[in-house]
C-alpha positions as CSV (number, residue, x, y, z in Angstrom):
1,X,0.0,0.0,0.0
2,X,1.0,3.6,-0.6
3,X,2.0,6.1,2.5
4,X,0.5,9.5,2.3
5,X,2.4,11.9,4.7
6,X,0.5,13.9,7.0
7,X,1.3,17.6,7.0
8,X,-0.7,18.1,10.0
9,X,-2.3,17.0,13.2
10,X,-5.8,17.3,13.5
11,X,-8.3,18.1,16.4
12,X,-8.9,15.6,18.8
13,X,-12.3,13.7,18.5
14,X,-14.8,15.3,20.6
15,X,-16.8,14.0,23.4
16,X,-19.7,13.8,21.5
17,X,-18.4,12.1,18.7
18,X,-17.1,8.8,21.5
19,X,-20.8,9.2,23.4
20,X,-22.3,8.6,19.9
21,X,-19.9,5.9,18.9
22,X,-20.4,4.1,22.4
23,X,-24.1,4.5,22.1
24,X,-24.3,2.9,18.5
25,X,-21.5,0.4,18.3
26,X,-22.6,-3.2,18.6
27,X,-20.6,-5.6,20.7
28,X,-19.4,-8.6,19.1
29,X,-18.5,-12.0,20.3
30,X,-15.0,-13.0,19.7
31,X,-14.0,-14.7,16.0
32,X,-13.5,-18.2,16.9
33,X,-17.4,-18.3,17.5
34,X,-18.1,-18.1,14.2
35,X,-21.6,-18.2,13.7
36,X,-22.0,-15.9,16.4
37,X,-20.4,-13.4,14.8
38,X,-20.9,-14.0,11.2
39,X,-24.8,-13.7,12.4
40,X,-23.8,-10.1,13.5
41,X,-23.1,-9.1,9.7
42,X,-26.3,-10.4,8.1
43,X,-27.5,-7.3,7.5
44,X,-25.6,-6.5,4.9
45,X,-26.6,-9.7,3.0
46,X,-28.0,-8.1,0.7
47,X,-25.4,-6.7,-1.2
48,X,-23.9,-7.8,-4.4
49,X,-20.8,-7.1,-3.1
50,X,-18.9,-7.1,0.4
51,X,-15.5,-5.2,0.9
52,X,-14.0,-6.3,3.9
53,X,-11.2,-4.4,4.9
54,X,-7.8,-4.8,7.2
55,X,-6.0,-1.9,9.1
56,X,-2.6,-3.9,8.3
57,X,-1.5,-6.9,6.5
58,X,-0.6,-8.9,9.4
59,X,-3.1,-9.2,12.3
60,X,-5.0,-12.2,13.2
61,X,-7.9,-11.3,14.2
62,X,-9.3,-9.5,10.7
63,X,-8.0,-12.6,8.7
64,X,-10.4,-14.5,11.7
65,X,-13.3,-11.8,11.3
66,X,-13.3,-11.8,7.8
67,X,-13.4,-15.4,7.7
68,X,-16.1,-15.5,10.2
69,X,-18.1,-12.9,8.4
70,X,-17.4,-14.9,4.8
71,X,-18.3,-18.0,5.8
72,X,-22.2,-16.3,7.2
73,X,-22.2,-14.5,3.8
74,X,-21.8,-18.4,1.7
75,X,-23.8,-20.2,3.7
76,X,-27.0,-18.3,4.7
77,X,-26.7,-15.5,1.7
78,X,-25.4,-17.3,-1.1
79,X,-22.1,-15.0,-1.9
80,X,-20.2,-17.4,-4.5
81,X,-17.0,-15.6,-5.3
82,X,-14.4,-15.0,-2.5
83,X,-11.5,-12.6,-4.0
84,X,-8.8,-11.2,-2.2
85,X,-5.0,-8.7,-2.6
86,X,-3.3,-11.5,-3.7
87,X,-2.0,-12.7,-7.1
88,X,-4.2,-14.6,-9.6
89,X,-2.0,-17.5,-10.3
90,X,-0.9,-17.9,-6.4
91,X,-4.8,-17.8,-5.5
92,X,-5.9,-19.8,-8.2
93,X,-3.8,-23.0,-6.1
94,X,-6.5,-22.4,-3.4
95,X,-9.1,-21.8,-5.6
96,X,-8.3,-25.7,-7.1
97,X,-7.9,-26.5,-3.4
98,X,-10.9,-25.5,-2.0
99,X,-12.9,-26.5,-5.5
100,X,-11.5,-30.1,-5.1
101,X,-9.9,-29.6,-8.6
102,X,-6.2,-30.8,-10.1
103,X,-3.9,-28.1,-9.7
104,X,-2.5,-25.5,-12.5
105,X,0.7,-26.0,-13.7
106,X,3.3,-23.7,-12.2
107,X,6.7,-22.3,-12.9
108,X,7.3,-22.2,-9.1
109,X,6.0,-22.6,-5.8
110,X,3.1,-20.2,-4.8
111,X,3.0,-17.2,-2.3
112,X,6.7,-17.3,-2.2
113,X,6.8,-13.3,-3.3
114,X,7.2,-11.0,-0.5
115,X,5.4,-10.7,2.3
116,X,5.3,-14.8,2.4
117,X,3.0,-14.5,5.9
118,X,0.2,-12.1,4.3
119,X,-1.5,-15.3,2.9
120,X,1.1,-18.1,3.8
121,X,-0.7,-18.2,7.8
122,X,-2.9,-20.7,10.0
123,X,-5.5,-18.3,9.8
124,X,-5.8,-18.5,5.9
125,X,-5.4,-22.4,6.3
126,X,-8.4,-22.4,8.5
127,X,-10.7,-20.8,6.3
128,X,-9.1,-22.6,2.9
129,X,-10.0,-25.8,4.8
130,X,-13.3,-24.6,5.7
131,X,-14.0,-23.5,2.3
132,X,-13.0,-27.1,0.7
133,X,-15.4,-28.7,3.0
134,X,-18.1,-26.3,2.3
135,X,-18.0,-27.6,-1.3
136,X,-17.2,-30.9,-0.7
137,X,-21.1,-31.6,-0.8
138,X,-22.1,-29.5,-4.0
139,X,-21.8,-30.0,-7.8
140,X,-19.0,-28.3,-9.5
141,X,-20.8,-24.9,-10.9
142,X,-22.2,-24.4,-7.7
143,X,-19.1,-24.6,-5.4
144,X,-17.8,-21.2,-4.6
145,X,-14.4,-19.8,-5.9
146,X,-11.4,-18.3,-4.4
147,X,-9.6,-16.0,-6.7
148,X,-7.2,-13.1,-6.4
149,X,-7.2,-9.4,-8.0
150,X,-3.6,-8.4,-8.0
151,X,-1.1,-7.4,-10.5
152,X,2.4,-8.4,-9.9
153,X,2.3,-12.3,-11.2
154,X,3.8,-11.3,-14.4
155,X,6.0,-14.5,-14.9
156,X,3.7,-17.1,-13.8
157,X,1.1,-15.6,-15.8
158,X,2.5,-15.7,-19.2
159,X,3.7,-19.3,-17.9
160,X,0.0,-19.7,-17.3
161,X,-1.5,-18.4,-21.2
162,X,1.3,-20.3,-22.8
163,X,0.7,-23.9,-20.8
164,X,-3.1,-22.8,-22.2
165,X,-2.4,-22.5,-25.9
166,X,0.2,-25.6,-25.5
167,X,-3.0,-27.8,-25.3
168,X,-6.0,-26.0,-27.3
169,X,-3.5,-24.4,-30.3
170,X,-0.3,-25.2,-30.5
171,X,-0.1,-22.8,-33.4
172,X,-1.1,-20.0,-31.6
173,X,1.7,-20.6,-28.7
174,X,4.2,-20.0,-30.9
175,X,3.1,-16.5,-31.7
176,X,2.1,-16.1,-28.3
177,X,5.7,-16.9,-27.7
178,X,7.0,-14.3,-30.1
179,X,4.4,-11.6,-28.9
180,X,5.4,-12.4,-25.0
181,X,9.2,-12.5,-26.2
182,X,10.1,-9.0,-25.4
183,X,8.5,-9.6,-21.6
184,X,10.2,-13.1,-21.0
185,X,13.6,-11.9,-20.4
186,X,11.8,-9.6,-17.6
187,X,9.5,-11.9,-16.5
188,X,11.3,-12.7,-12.7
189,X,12.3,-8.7,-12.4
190,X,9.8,-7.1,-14.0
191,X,10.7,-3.3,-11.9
192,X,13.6,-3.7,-13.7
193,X,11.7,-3.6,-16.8
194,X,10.3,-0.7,-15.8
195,X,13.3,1.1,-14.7
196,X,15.1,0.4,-17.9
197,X,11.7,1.4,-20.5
198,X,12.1,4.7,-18.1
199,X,15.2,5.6,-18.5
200,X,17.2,2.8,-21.3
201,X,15.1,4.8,-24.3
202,X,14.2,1.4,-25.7
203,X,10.5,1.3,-27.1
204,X,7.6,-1.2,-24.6
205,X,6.7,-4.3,-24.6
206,X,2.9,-3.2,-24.6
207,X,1.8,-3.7,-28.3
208,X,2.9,-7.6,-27.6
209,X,0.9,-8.1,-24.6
210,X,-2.2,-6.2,-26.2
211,X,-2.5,-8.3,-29.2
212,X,-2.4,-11.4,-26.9
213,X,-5.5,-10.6,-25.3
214,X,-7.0,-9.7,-28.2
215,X,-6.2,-12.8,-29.6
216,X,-7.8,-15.1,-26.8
217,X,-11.3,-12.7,-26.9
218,X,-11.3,-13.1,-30.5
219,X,-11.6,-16.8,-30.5
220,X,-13.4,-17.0,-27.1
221,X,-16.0,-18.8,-29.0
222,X,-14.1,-21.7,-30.2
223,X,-12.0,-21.7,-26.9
224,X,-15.3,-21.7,-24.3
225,X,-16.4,-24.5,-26.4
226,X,-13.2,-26.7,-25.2
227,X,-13.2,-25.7,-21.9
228,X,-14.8,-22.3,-21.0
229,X,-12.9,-22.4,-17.5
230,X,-9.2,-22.7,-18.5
231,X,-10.4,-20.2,-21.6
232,X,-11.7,-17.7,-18.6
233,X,-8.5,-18.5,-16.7
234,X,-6.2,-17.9,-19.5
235,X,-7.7,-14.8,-20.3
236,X,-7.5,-13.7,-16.7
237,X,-3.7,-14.1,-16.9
238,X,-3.6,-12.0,-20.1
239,X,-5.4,-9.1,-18.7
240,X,-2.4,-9.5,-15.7
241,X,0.5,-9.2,-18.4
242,X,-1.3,-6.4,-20.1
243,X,-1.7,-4.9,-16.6
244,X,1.6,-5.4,-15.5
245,X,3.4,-4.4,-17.9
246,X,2.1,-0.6,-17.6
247,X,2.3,-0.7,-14.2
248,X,6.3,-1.5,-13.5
249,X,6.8,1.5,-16.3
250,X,4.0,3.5,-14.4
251,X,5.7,3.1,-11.1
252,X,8.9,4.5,-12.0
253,X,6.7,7.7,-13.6
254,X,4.1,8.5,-10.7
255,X,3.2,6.8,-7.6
256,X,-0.5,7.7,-8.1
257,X,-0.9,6.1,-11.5
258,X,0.9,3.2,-10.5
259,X,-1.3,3.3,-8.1
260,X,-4.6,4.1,-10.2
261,X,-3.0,1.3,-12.7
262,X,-3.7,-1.9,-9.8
263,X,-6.8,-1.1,-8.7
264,X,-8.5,-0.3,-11.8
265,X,-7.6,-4.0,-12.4
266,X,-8.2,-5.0,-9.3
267,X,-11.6,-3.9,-10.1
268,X,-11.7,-5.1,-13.6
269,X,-11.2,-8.5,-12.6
270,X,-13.5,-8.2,-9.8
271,X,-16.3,-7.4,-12.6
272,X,-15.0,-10.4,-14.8
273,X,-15.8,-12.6,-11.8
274,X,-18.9,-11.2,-11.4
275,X,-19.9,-11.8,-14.9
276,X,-18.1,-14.6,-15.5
277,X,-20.6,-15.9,-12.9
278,X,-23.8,-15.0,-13.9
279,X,-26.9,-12.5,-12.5
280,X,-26.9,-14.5,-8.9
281,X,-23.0,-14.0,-8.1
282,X,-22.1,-12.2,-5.2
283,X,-18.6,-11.5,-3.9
284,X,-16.6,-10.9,-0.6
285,X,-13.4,-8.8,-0.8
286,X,-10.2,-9.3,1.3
287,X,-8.1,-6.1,1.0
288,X,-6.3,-3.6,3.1
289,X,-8.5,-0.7,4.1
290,X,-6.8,1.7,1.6
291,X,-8.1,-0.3,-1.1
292,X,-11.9,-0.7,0.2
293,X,-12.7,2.3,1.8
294,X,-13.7,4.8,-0.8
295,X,-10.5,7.2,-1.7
296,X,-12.3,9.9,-2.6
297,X,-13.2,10.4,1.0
298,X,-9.4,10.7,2.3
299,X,-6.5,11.9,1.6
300,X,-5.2,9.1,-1.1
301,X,-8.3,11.0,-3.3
302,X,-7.4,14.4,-2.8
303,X,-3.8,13.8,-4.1
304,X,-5.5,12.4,-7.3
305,X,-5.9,8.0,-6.5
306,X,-8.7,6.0,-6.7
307,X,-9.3,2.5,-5.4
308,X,-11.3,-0.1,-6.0
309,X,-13.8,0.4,-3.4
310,X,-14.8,3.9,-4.7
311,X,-15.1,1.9,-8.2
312,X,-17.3,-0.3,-6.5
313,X,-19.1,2.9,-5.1
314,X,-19.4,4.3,-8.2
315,X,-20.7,0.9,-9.9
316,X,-22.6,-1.0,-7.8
317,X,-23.5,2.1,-5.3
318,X,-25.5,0.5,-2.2
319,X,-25.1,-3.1,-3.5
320,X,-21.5,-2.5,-2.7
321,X,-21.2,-2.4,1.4
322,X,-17.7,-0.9,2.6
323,X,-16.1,-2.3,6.0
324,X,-13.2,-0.9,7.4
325,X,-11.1,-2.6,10.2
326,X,-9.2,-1.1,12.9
327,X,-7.1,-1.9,16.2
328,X,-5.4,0.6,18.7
329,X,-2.3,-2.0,19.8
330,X,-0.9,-5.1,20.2
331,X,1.6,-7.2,17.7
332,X,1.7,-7.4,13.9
333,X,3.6,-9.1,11.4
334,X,5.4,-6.7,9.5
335,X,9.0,-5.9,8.3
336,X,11.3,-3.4,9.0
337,X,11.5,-2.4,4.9
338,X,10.5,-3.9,1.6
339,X,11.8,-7.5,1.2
340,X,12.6,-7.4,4.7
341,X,12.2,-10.2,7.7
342,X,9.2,-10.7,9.1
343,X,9.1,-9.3,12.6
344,X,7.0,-9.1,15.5
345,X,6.4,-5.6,16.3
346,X,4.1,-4.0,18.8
347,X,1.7,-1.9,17.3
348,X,2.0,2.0,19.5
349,X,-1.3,3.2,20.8
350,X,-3.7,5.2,18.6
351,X,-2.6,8.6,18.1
352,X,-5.1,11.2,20.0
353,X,-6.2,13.0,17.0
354,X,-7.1,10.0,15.3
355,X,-10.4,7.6,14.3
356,X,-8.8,5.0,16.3
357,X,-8.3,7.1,19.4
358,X,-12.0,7.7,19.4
359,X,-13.2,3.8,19.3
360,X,-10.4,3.1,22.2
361,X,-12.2,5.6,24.5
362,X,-15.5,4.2,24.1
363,X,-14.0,1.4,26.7
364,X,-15.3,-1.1,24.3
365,X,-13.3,-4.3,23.3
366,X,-14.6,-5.6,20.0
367,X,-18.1,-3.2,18.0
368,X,-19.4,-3.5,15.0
369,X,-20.7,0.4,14.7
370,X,-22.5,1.1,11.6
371,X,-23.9,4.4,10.4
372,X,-26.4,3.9,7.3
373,X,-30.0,4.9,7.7
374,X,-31.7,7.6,9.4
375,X,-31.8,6.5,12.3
376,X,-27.3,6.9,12.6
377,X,-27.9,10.5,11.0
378,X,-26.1,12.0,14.0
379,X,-23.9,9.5,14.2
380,X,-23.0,9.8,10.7
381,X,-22.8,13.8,10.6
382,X,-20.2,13.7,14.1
383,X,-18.1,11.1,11.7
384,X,-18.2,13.7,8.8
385,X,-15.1,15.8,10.6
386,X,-11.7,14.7,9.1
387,X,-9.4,13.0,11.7
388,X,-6.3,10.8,11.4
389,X,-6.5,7.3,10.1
390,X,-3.9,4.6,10.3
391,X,-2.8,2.1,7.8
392,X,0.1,-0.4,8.2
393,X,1.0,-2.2,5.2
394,X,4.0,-5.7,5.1
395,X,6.1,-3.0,6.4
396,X,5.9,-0.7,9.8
397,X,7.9,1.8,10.8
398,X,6.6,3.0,14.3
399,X,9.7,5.2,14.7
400,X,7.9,7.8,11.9
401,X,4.6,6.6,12.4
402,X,3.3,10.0,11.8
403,X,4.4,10.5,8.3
404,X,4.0,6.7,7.1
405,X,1.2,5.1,8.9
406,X,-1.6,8.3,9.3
407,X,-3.5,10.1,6.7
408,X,-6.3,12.4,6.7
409,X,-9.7,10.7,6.0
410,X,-13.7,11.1,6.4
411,X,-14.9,7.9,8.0
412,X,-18.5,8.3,6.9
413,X,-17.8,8.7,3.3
414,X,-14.8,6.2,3.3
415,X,-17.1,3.0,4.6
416,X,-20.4,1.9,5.2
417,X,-19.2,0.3,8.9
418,X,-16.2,-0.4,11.0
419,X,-15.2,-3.5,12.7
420,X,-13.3,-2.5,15.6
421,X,-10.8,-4.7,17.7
422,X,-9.0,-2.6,20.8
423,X,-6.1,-5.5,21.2
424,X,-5.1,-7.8,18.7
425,X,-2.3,-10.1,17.9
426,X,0.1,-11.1,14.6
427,X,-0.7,-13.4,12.4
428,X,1.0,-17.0,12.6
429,X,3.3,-17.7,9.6
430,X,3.3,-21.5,7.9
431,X,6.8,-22.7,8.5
432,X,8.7,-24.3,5.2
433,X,7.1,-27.6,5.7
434,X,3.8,-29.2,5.1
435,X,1.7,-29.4,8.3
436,X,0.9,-33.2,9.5
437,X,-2.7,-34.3,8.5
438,X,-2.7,-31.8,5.6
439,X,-3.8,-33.2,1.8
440,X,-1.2,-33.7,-0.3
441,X,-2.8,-31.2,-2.9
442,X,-2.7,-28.7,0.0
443,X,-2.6,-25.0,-1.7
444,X,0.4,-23.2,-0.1
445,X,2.5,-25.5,-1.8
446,X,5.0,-25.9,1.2
């Protein structure tokens, strides 16, 4: 995720602001009793889709509470598409996982990118193994999916649309080969790509990836008729190589375009899930809270991003339900810089001018607190006066937690609701081998 430096503090929330909070927020059992607090979230049922967010990529219990909140959604609201902030061809392992499906070739082992814990964690297990035995008992086309929206697979996805074309048109491979031949070389460092199409004056590699795509929508026909699911998967891992390579030569132009450049596919493939799936699909999103909250209500906005939950605003409007997450200490799972060890770190308290600050002084351990309808008006209108937020990304840095973790934001307009935890704990990495018990087949690949 991207910082945004704070230029300023703010005011402190007021008294009336924590009276209203405490009045309206809901308390909630704790994760592990699933139903419990799944039941707690039906209300937003239903939605077409569900972005459920995270405060930082490595605490346990919003990988618990969103899996607690998913599972209610599948089973007593029939959500069928579960896509999260990870890469297509590593999510796609669980996706064969939890669909009781072979696996998809691979050049390597998935989730191996950095940050390893985000997704390789006993929490993730849990709900994968969950998820498999959900749709143990139902026919293929109604099982429900696991997929992921990112952008950075760009090797194991033109791995992935060349292993396609291998085995429907051998013919086309080799041109796919020759179209993908000025990526390959770049394929395992694809930010040096970008840094040399930045500043090496040699001409892109985008024409090659466009025609690609192109090719596999002009024959969808004839491919959907030999298997419409690897077709839909191939394409998937075109749109990533398209994707990708403008983003690595965006990144080294502007932060904000890069920026604008993943979520717009992020989005994009959320909508090809969608109607990939027909008029009764619904989805749950797993994403960091600077992706689902709508930007145009903080800071990220204001300096000219997007994201995909103000797309999902913008497209969906209330069949699109925003849920932030937030926590005032404890551990995470962080590192110290990018493509650094994972560490333990001990989250500081909320600053006093913040969002965060105001939930720890209601004295309340675990809320939902929501604020549509008429009835949160006040509620809604207190929650309208910009404070702090923070967001800790794979890395944390509590030394300058000012200027890399806070940003500016208007909760009421950035989400629909916010899950609040006062303590909460780091994640649990998987080790490097395969726990005891676990299937063969399992989906971390470890």
């Amino acid at each position: 995720m991207a910082d945004h430096s704070v230029h300023q503090t703010l005011r402190e929330p007021s008294a009336e602001l924590v009276a209203a909070l405490r009045h309206h927020a809901e308390p909630l059992p704790p994760p592990a009793q699933h139903e419990e607090f799944g039941s707690c979230f039906d209300r937003f049922g239903d939605a077409r889709v569900v972005l459920l967010g995270e405060a930082t990529h490595g605490t346990s219990e919003f990988y618990r509470a969103r899996a607690a909140i998913t599972r209610r959604l599948i089973e007593k609201h029939g959500f069928t598409i579960v896509a999260v902030e990870a890469d297509w061809p590593d999510a796609g392992r669980i996706d064969d996982y939890v669909r009781h499906q072979a696996p998809r070739p691979r050049r390597g082992d998935p989730f191996t990118r950095f940050p390893t814990w985000m997704w390789r964690n006993i929490e993730m297990l849990e709900f994968a193994d969950w998820l498999r035995r959900h749709n143990a008992p139902f026919p293929e086309a109604q099982r429900v999916s696991f997929h992921g929206l990112d952008v950075y697979s760009l090797g194991e996805s033109i791995h992935a649309v060349l292993h396609y074309l291998d085995a429907v048109d051998p013919a086309e491979a080799a041109d796919a080969r020759r179209r993908y031949g000025c990526l390959t070389p770049w394929q395992d460092d694809p930010a040096l790509y970008g840094q040399v199409m930045m500043h090496g004056g040699r001409s892109s590699c985008e024409d090659g990836a466009v025609e690609q795509l192109r090719v596999l929508l002009r024959g969808r026909l004839a491919f959907i008729a030999e298997d419409g699911a690897r077709w839909f998967d191939a394409v998937q891992n075109a749109r990533i190589v398209r994707a990708a390579e403008r983003y690595y030569r965006a990144m080294y132009r502007s932060s904000a375009e890069s920026w604008n450049l993943r979520d717009r596919h992020m989005f994009e493939t959320l909508q090809a899930l969608l109607a990939h799936g027909g008029d009764g699909s619904k989805a749950v999103i797993w994403a960091h809270n600077s992706h689902v909250g709508n930007a145009a209500a903080t800071a990220m906005g204001w300096q000219g991003e997007f994201n995909i939950g103000e797309l999902c605003r913008m497209a969906h409007g209330d069949d699109a339900v925003l849920i932030g997450f937030g926590t005032n200490t404890g551990t995470v799972a962080a590192a110290d810089d990018w493509g650094g060890e994972m560490r333990i770190k001990t989250v500081r308290p909320a600053r006093a001018d913040s969002y965060e600050h105001a939930f720890r002084r209601t004295g309340l351990a675990r809320t939902l607190t929501e604020w549509r309808g008429g009835s949160r008006r006040v509620l809604a209108d207190l929650l309208r006066v910009p404070l702090l937020e923070r967001a800790i990304g794979v890395v944390y840095r509590p030394e300058s937690e000012l200027l890399s973790h806070y940003f500016e934001a208007v909760l009421a307009e950035q989400f629909d609701a916010w899950v609040w935890f006062d303590q909460t704990s780091a994640v649990t990495p998987l080790g490097a081998e395969r726990p005891q018990g676990t299937p063969e087949m399992w989906p971390f690949g470890i």
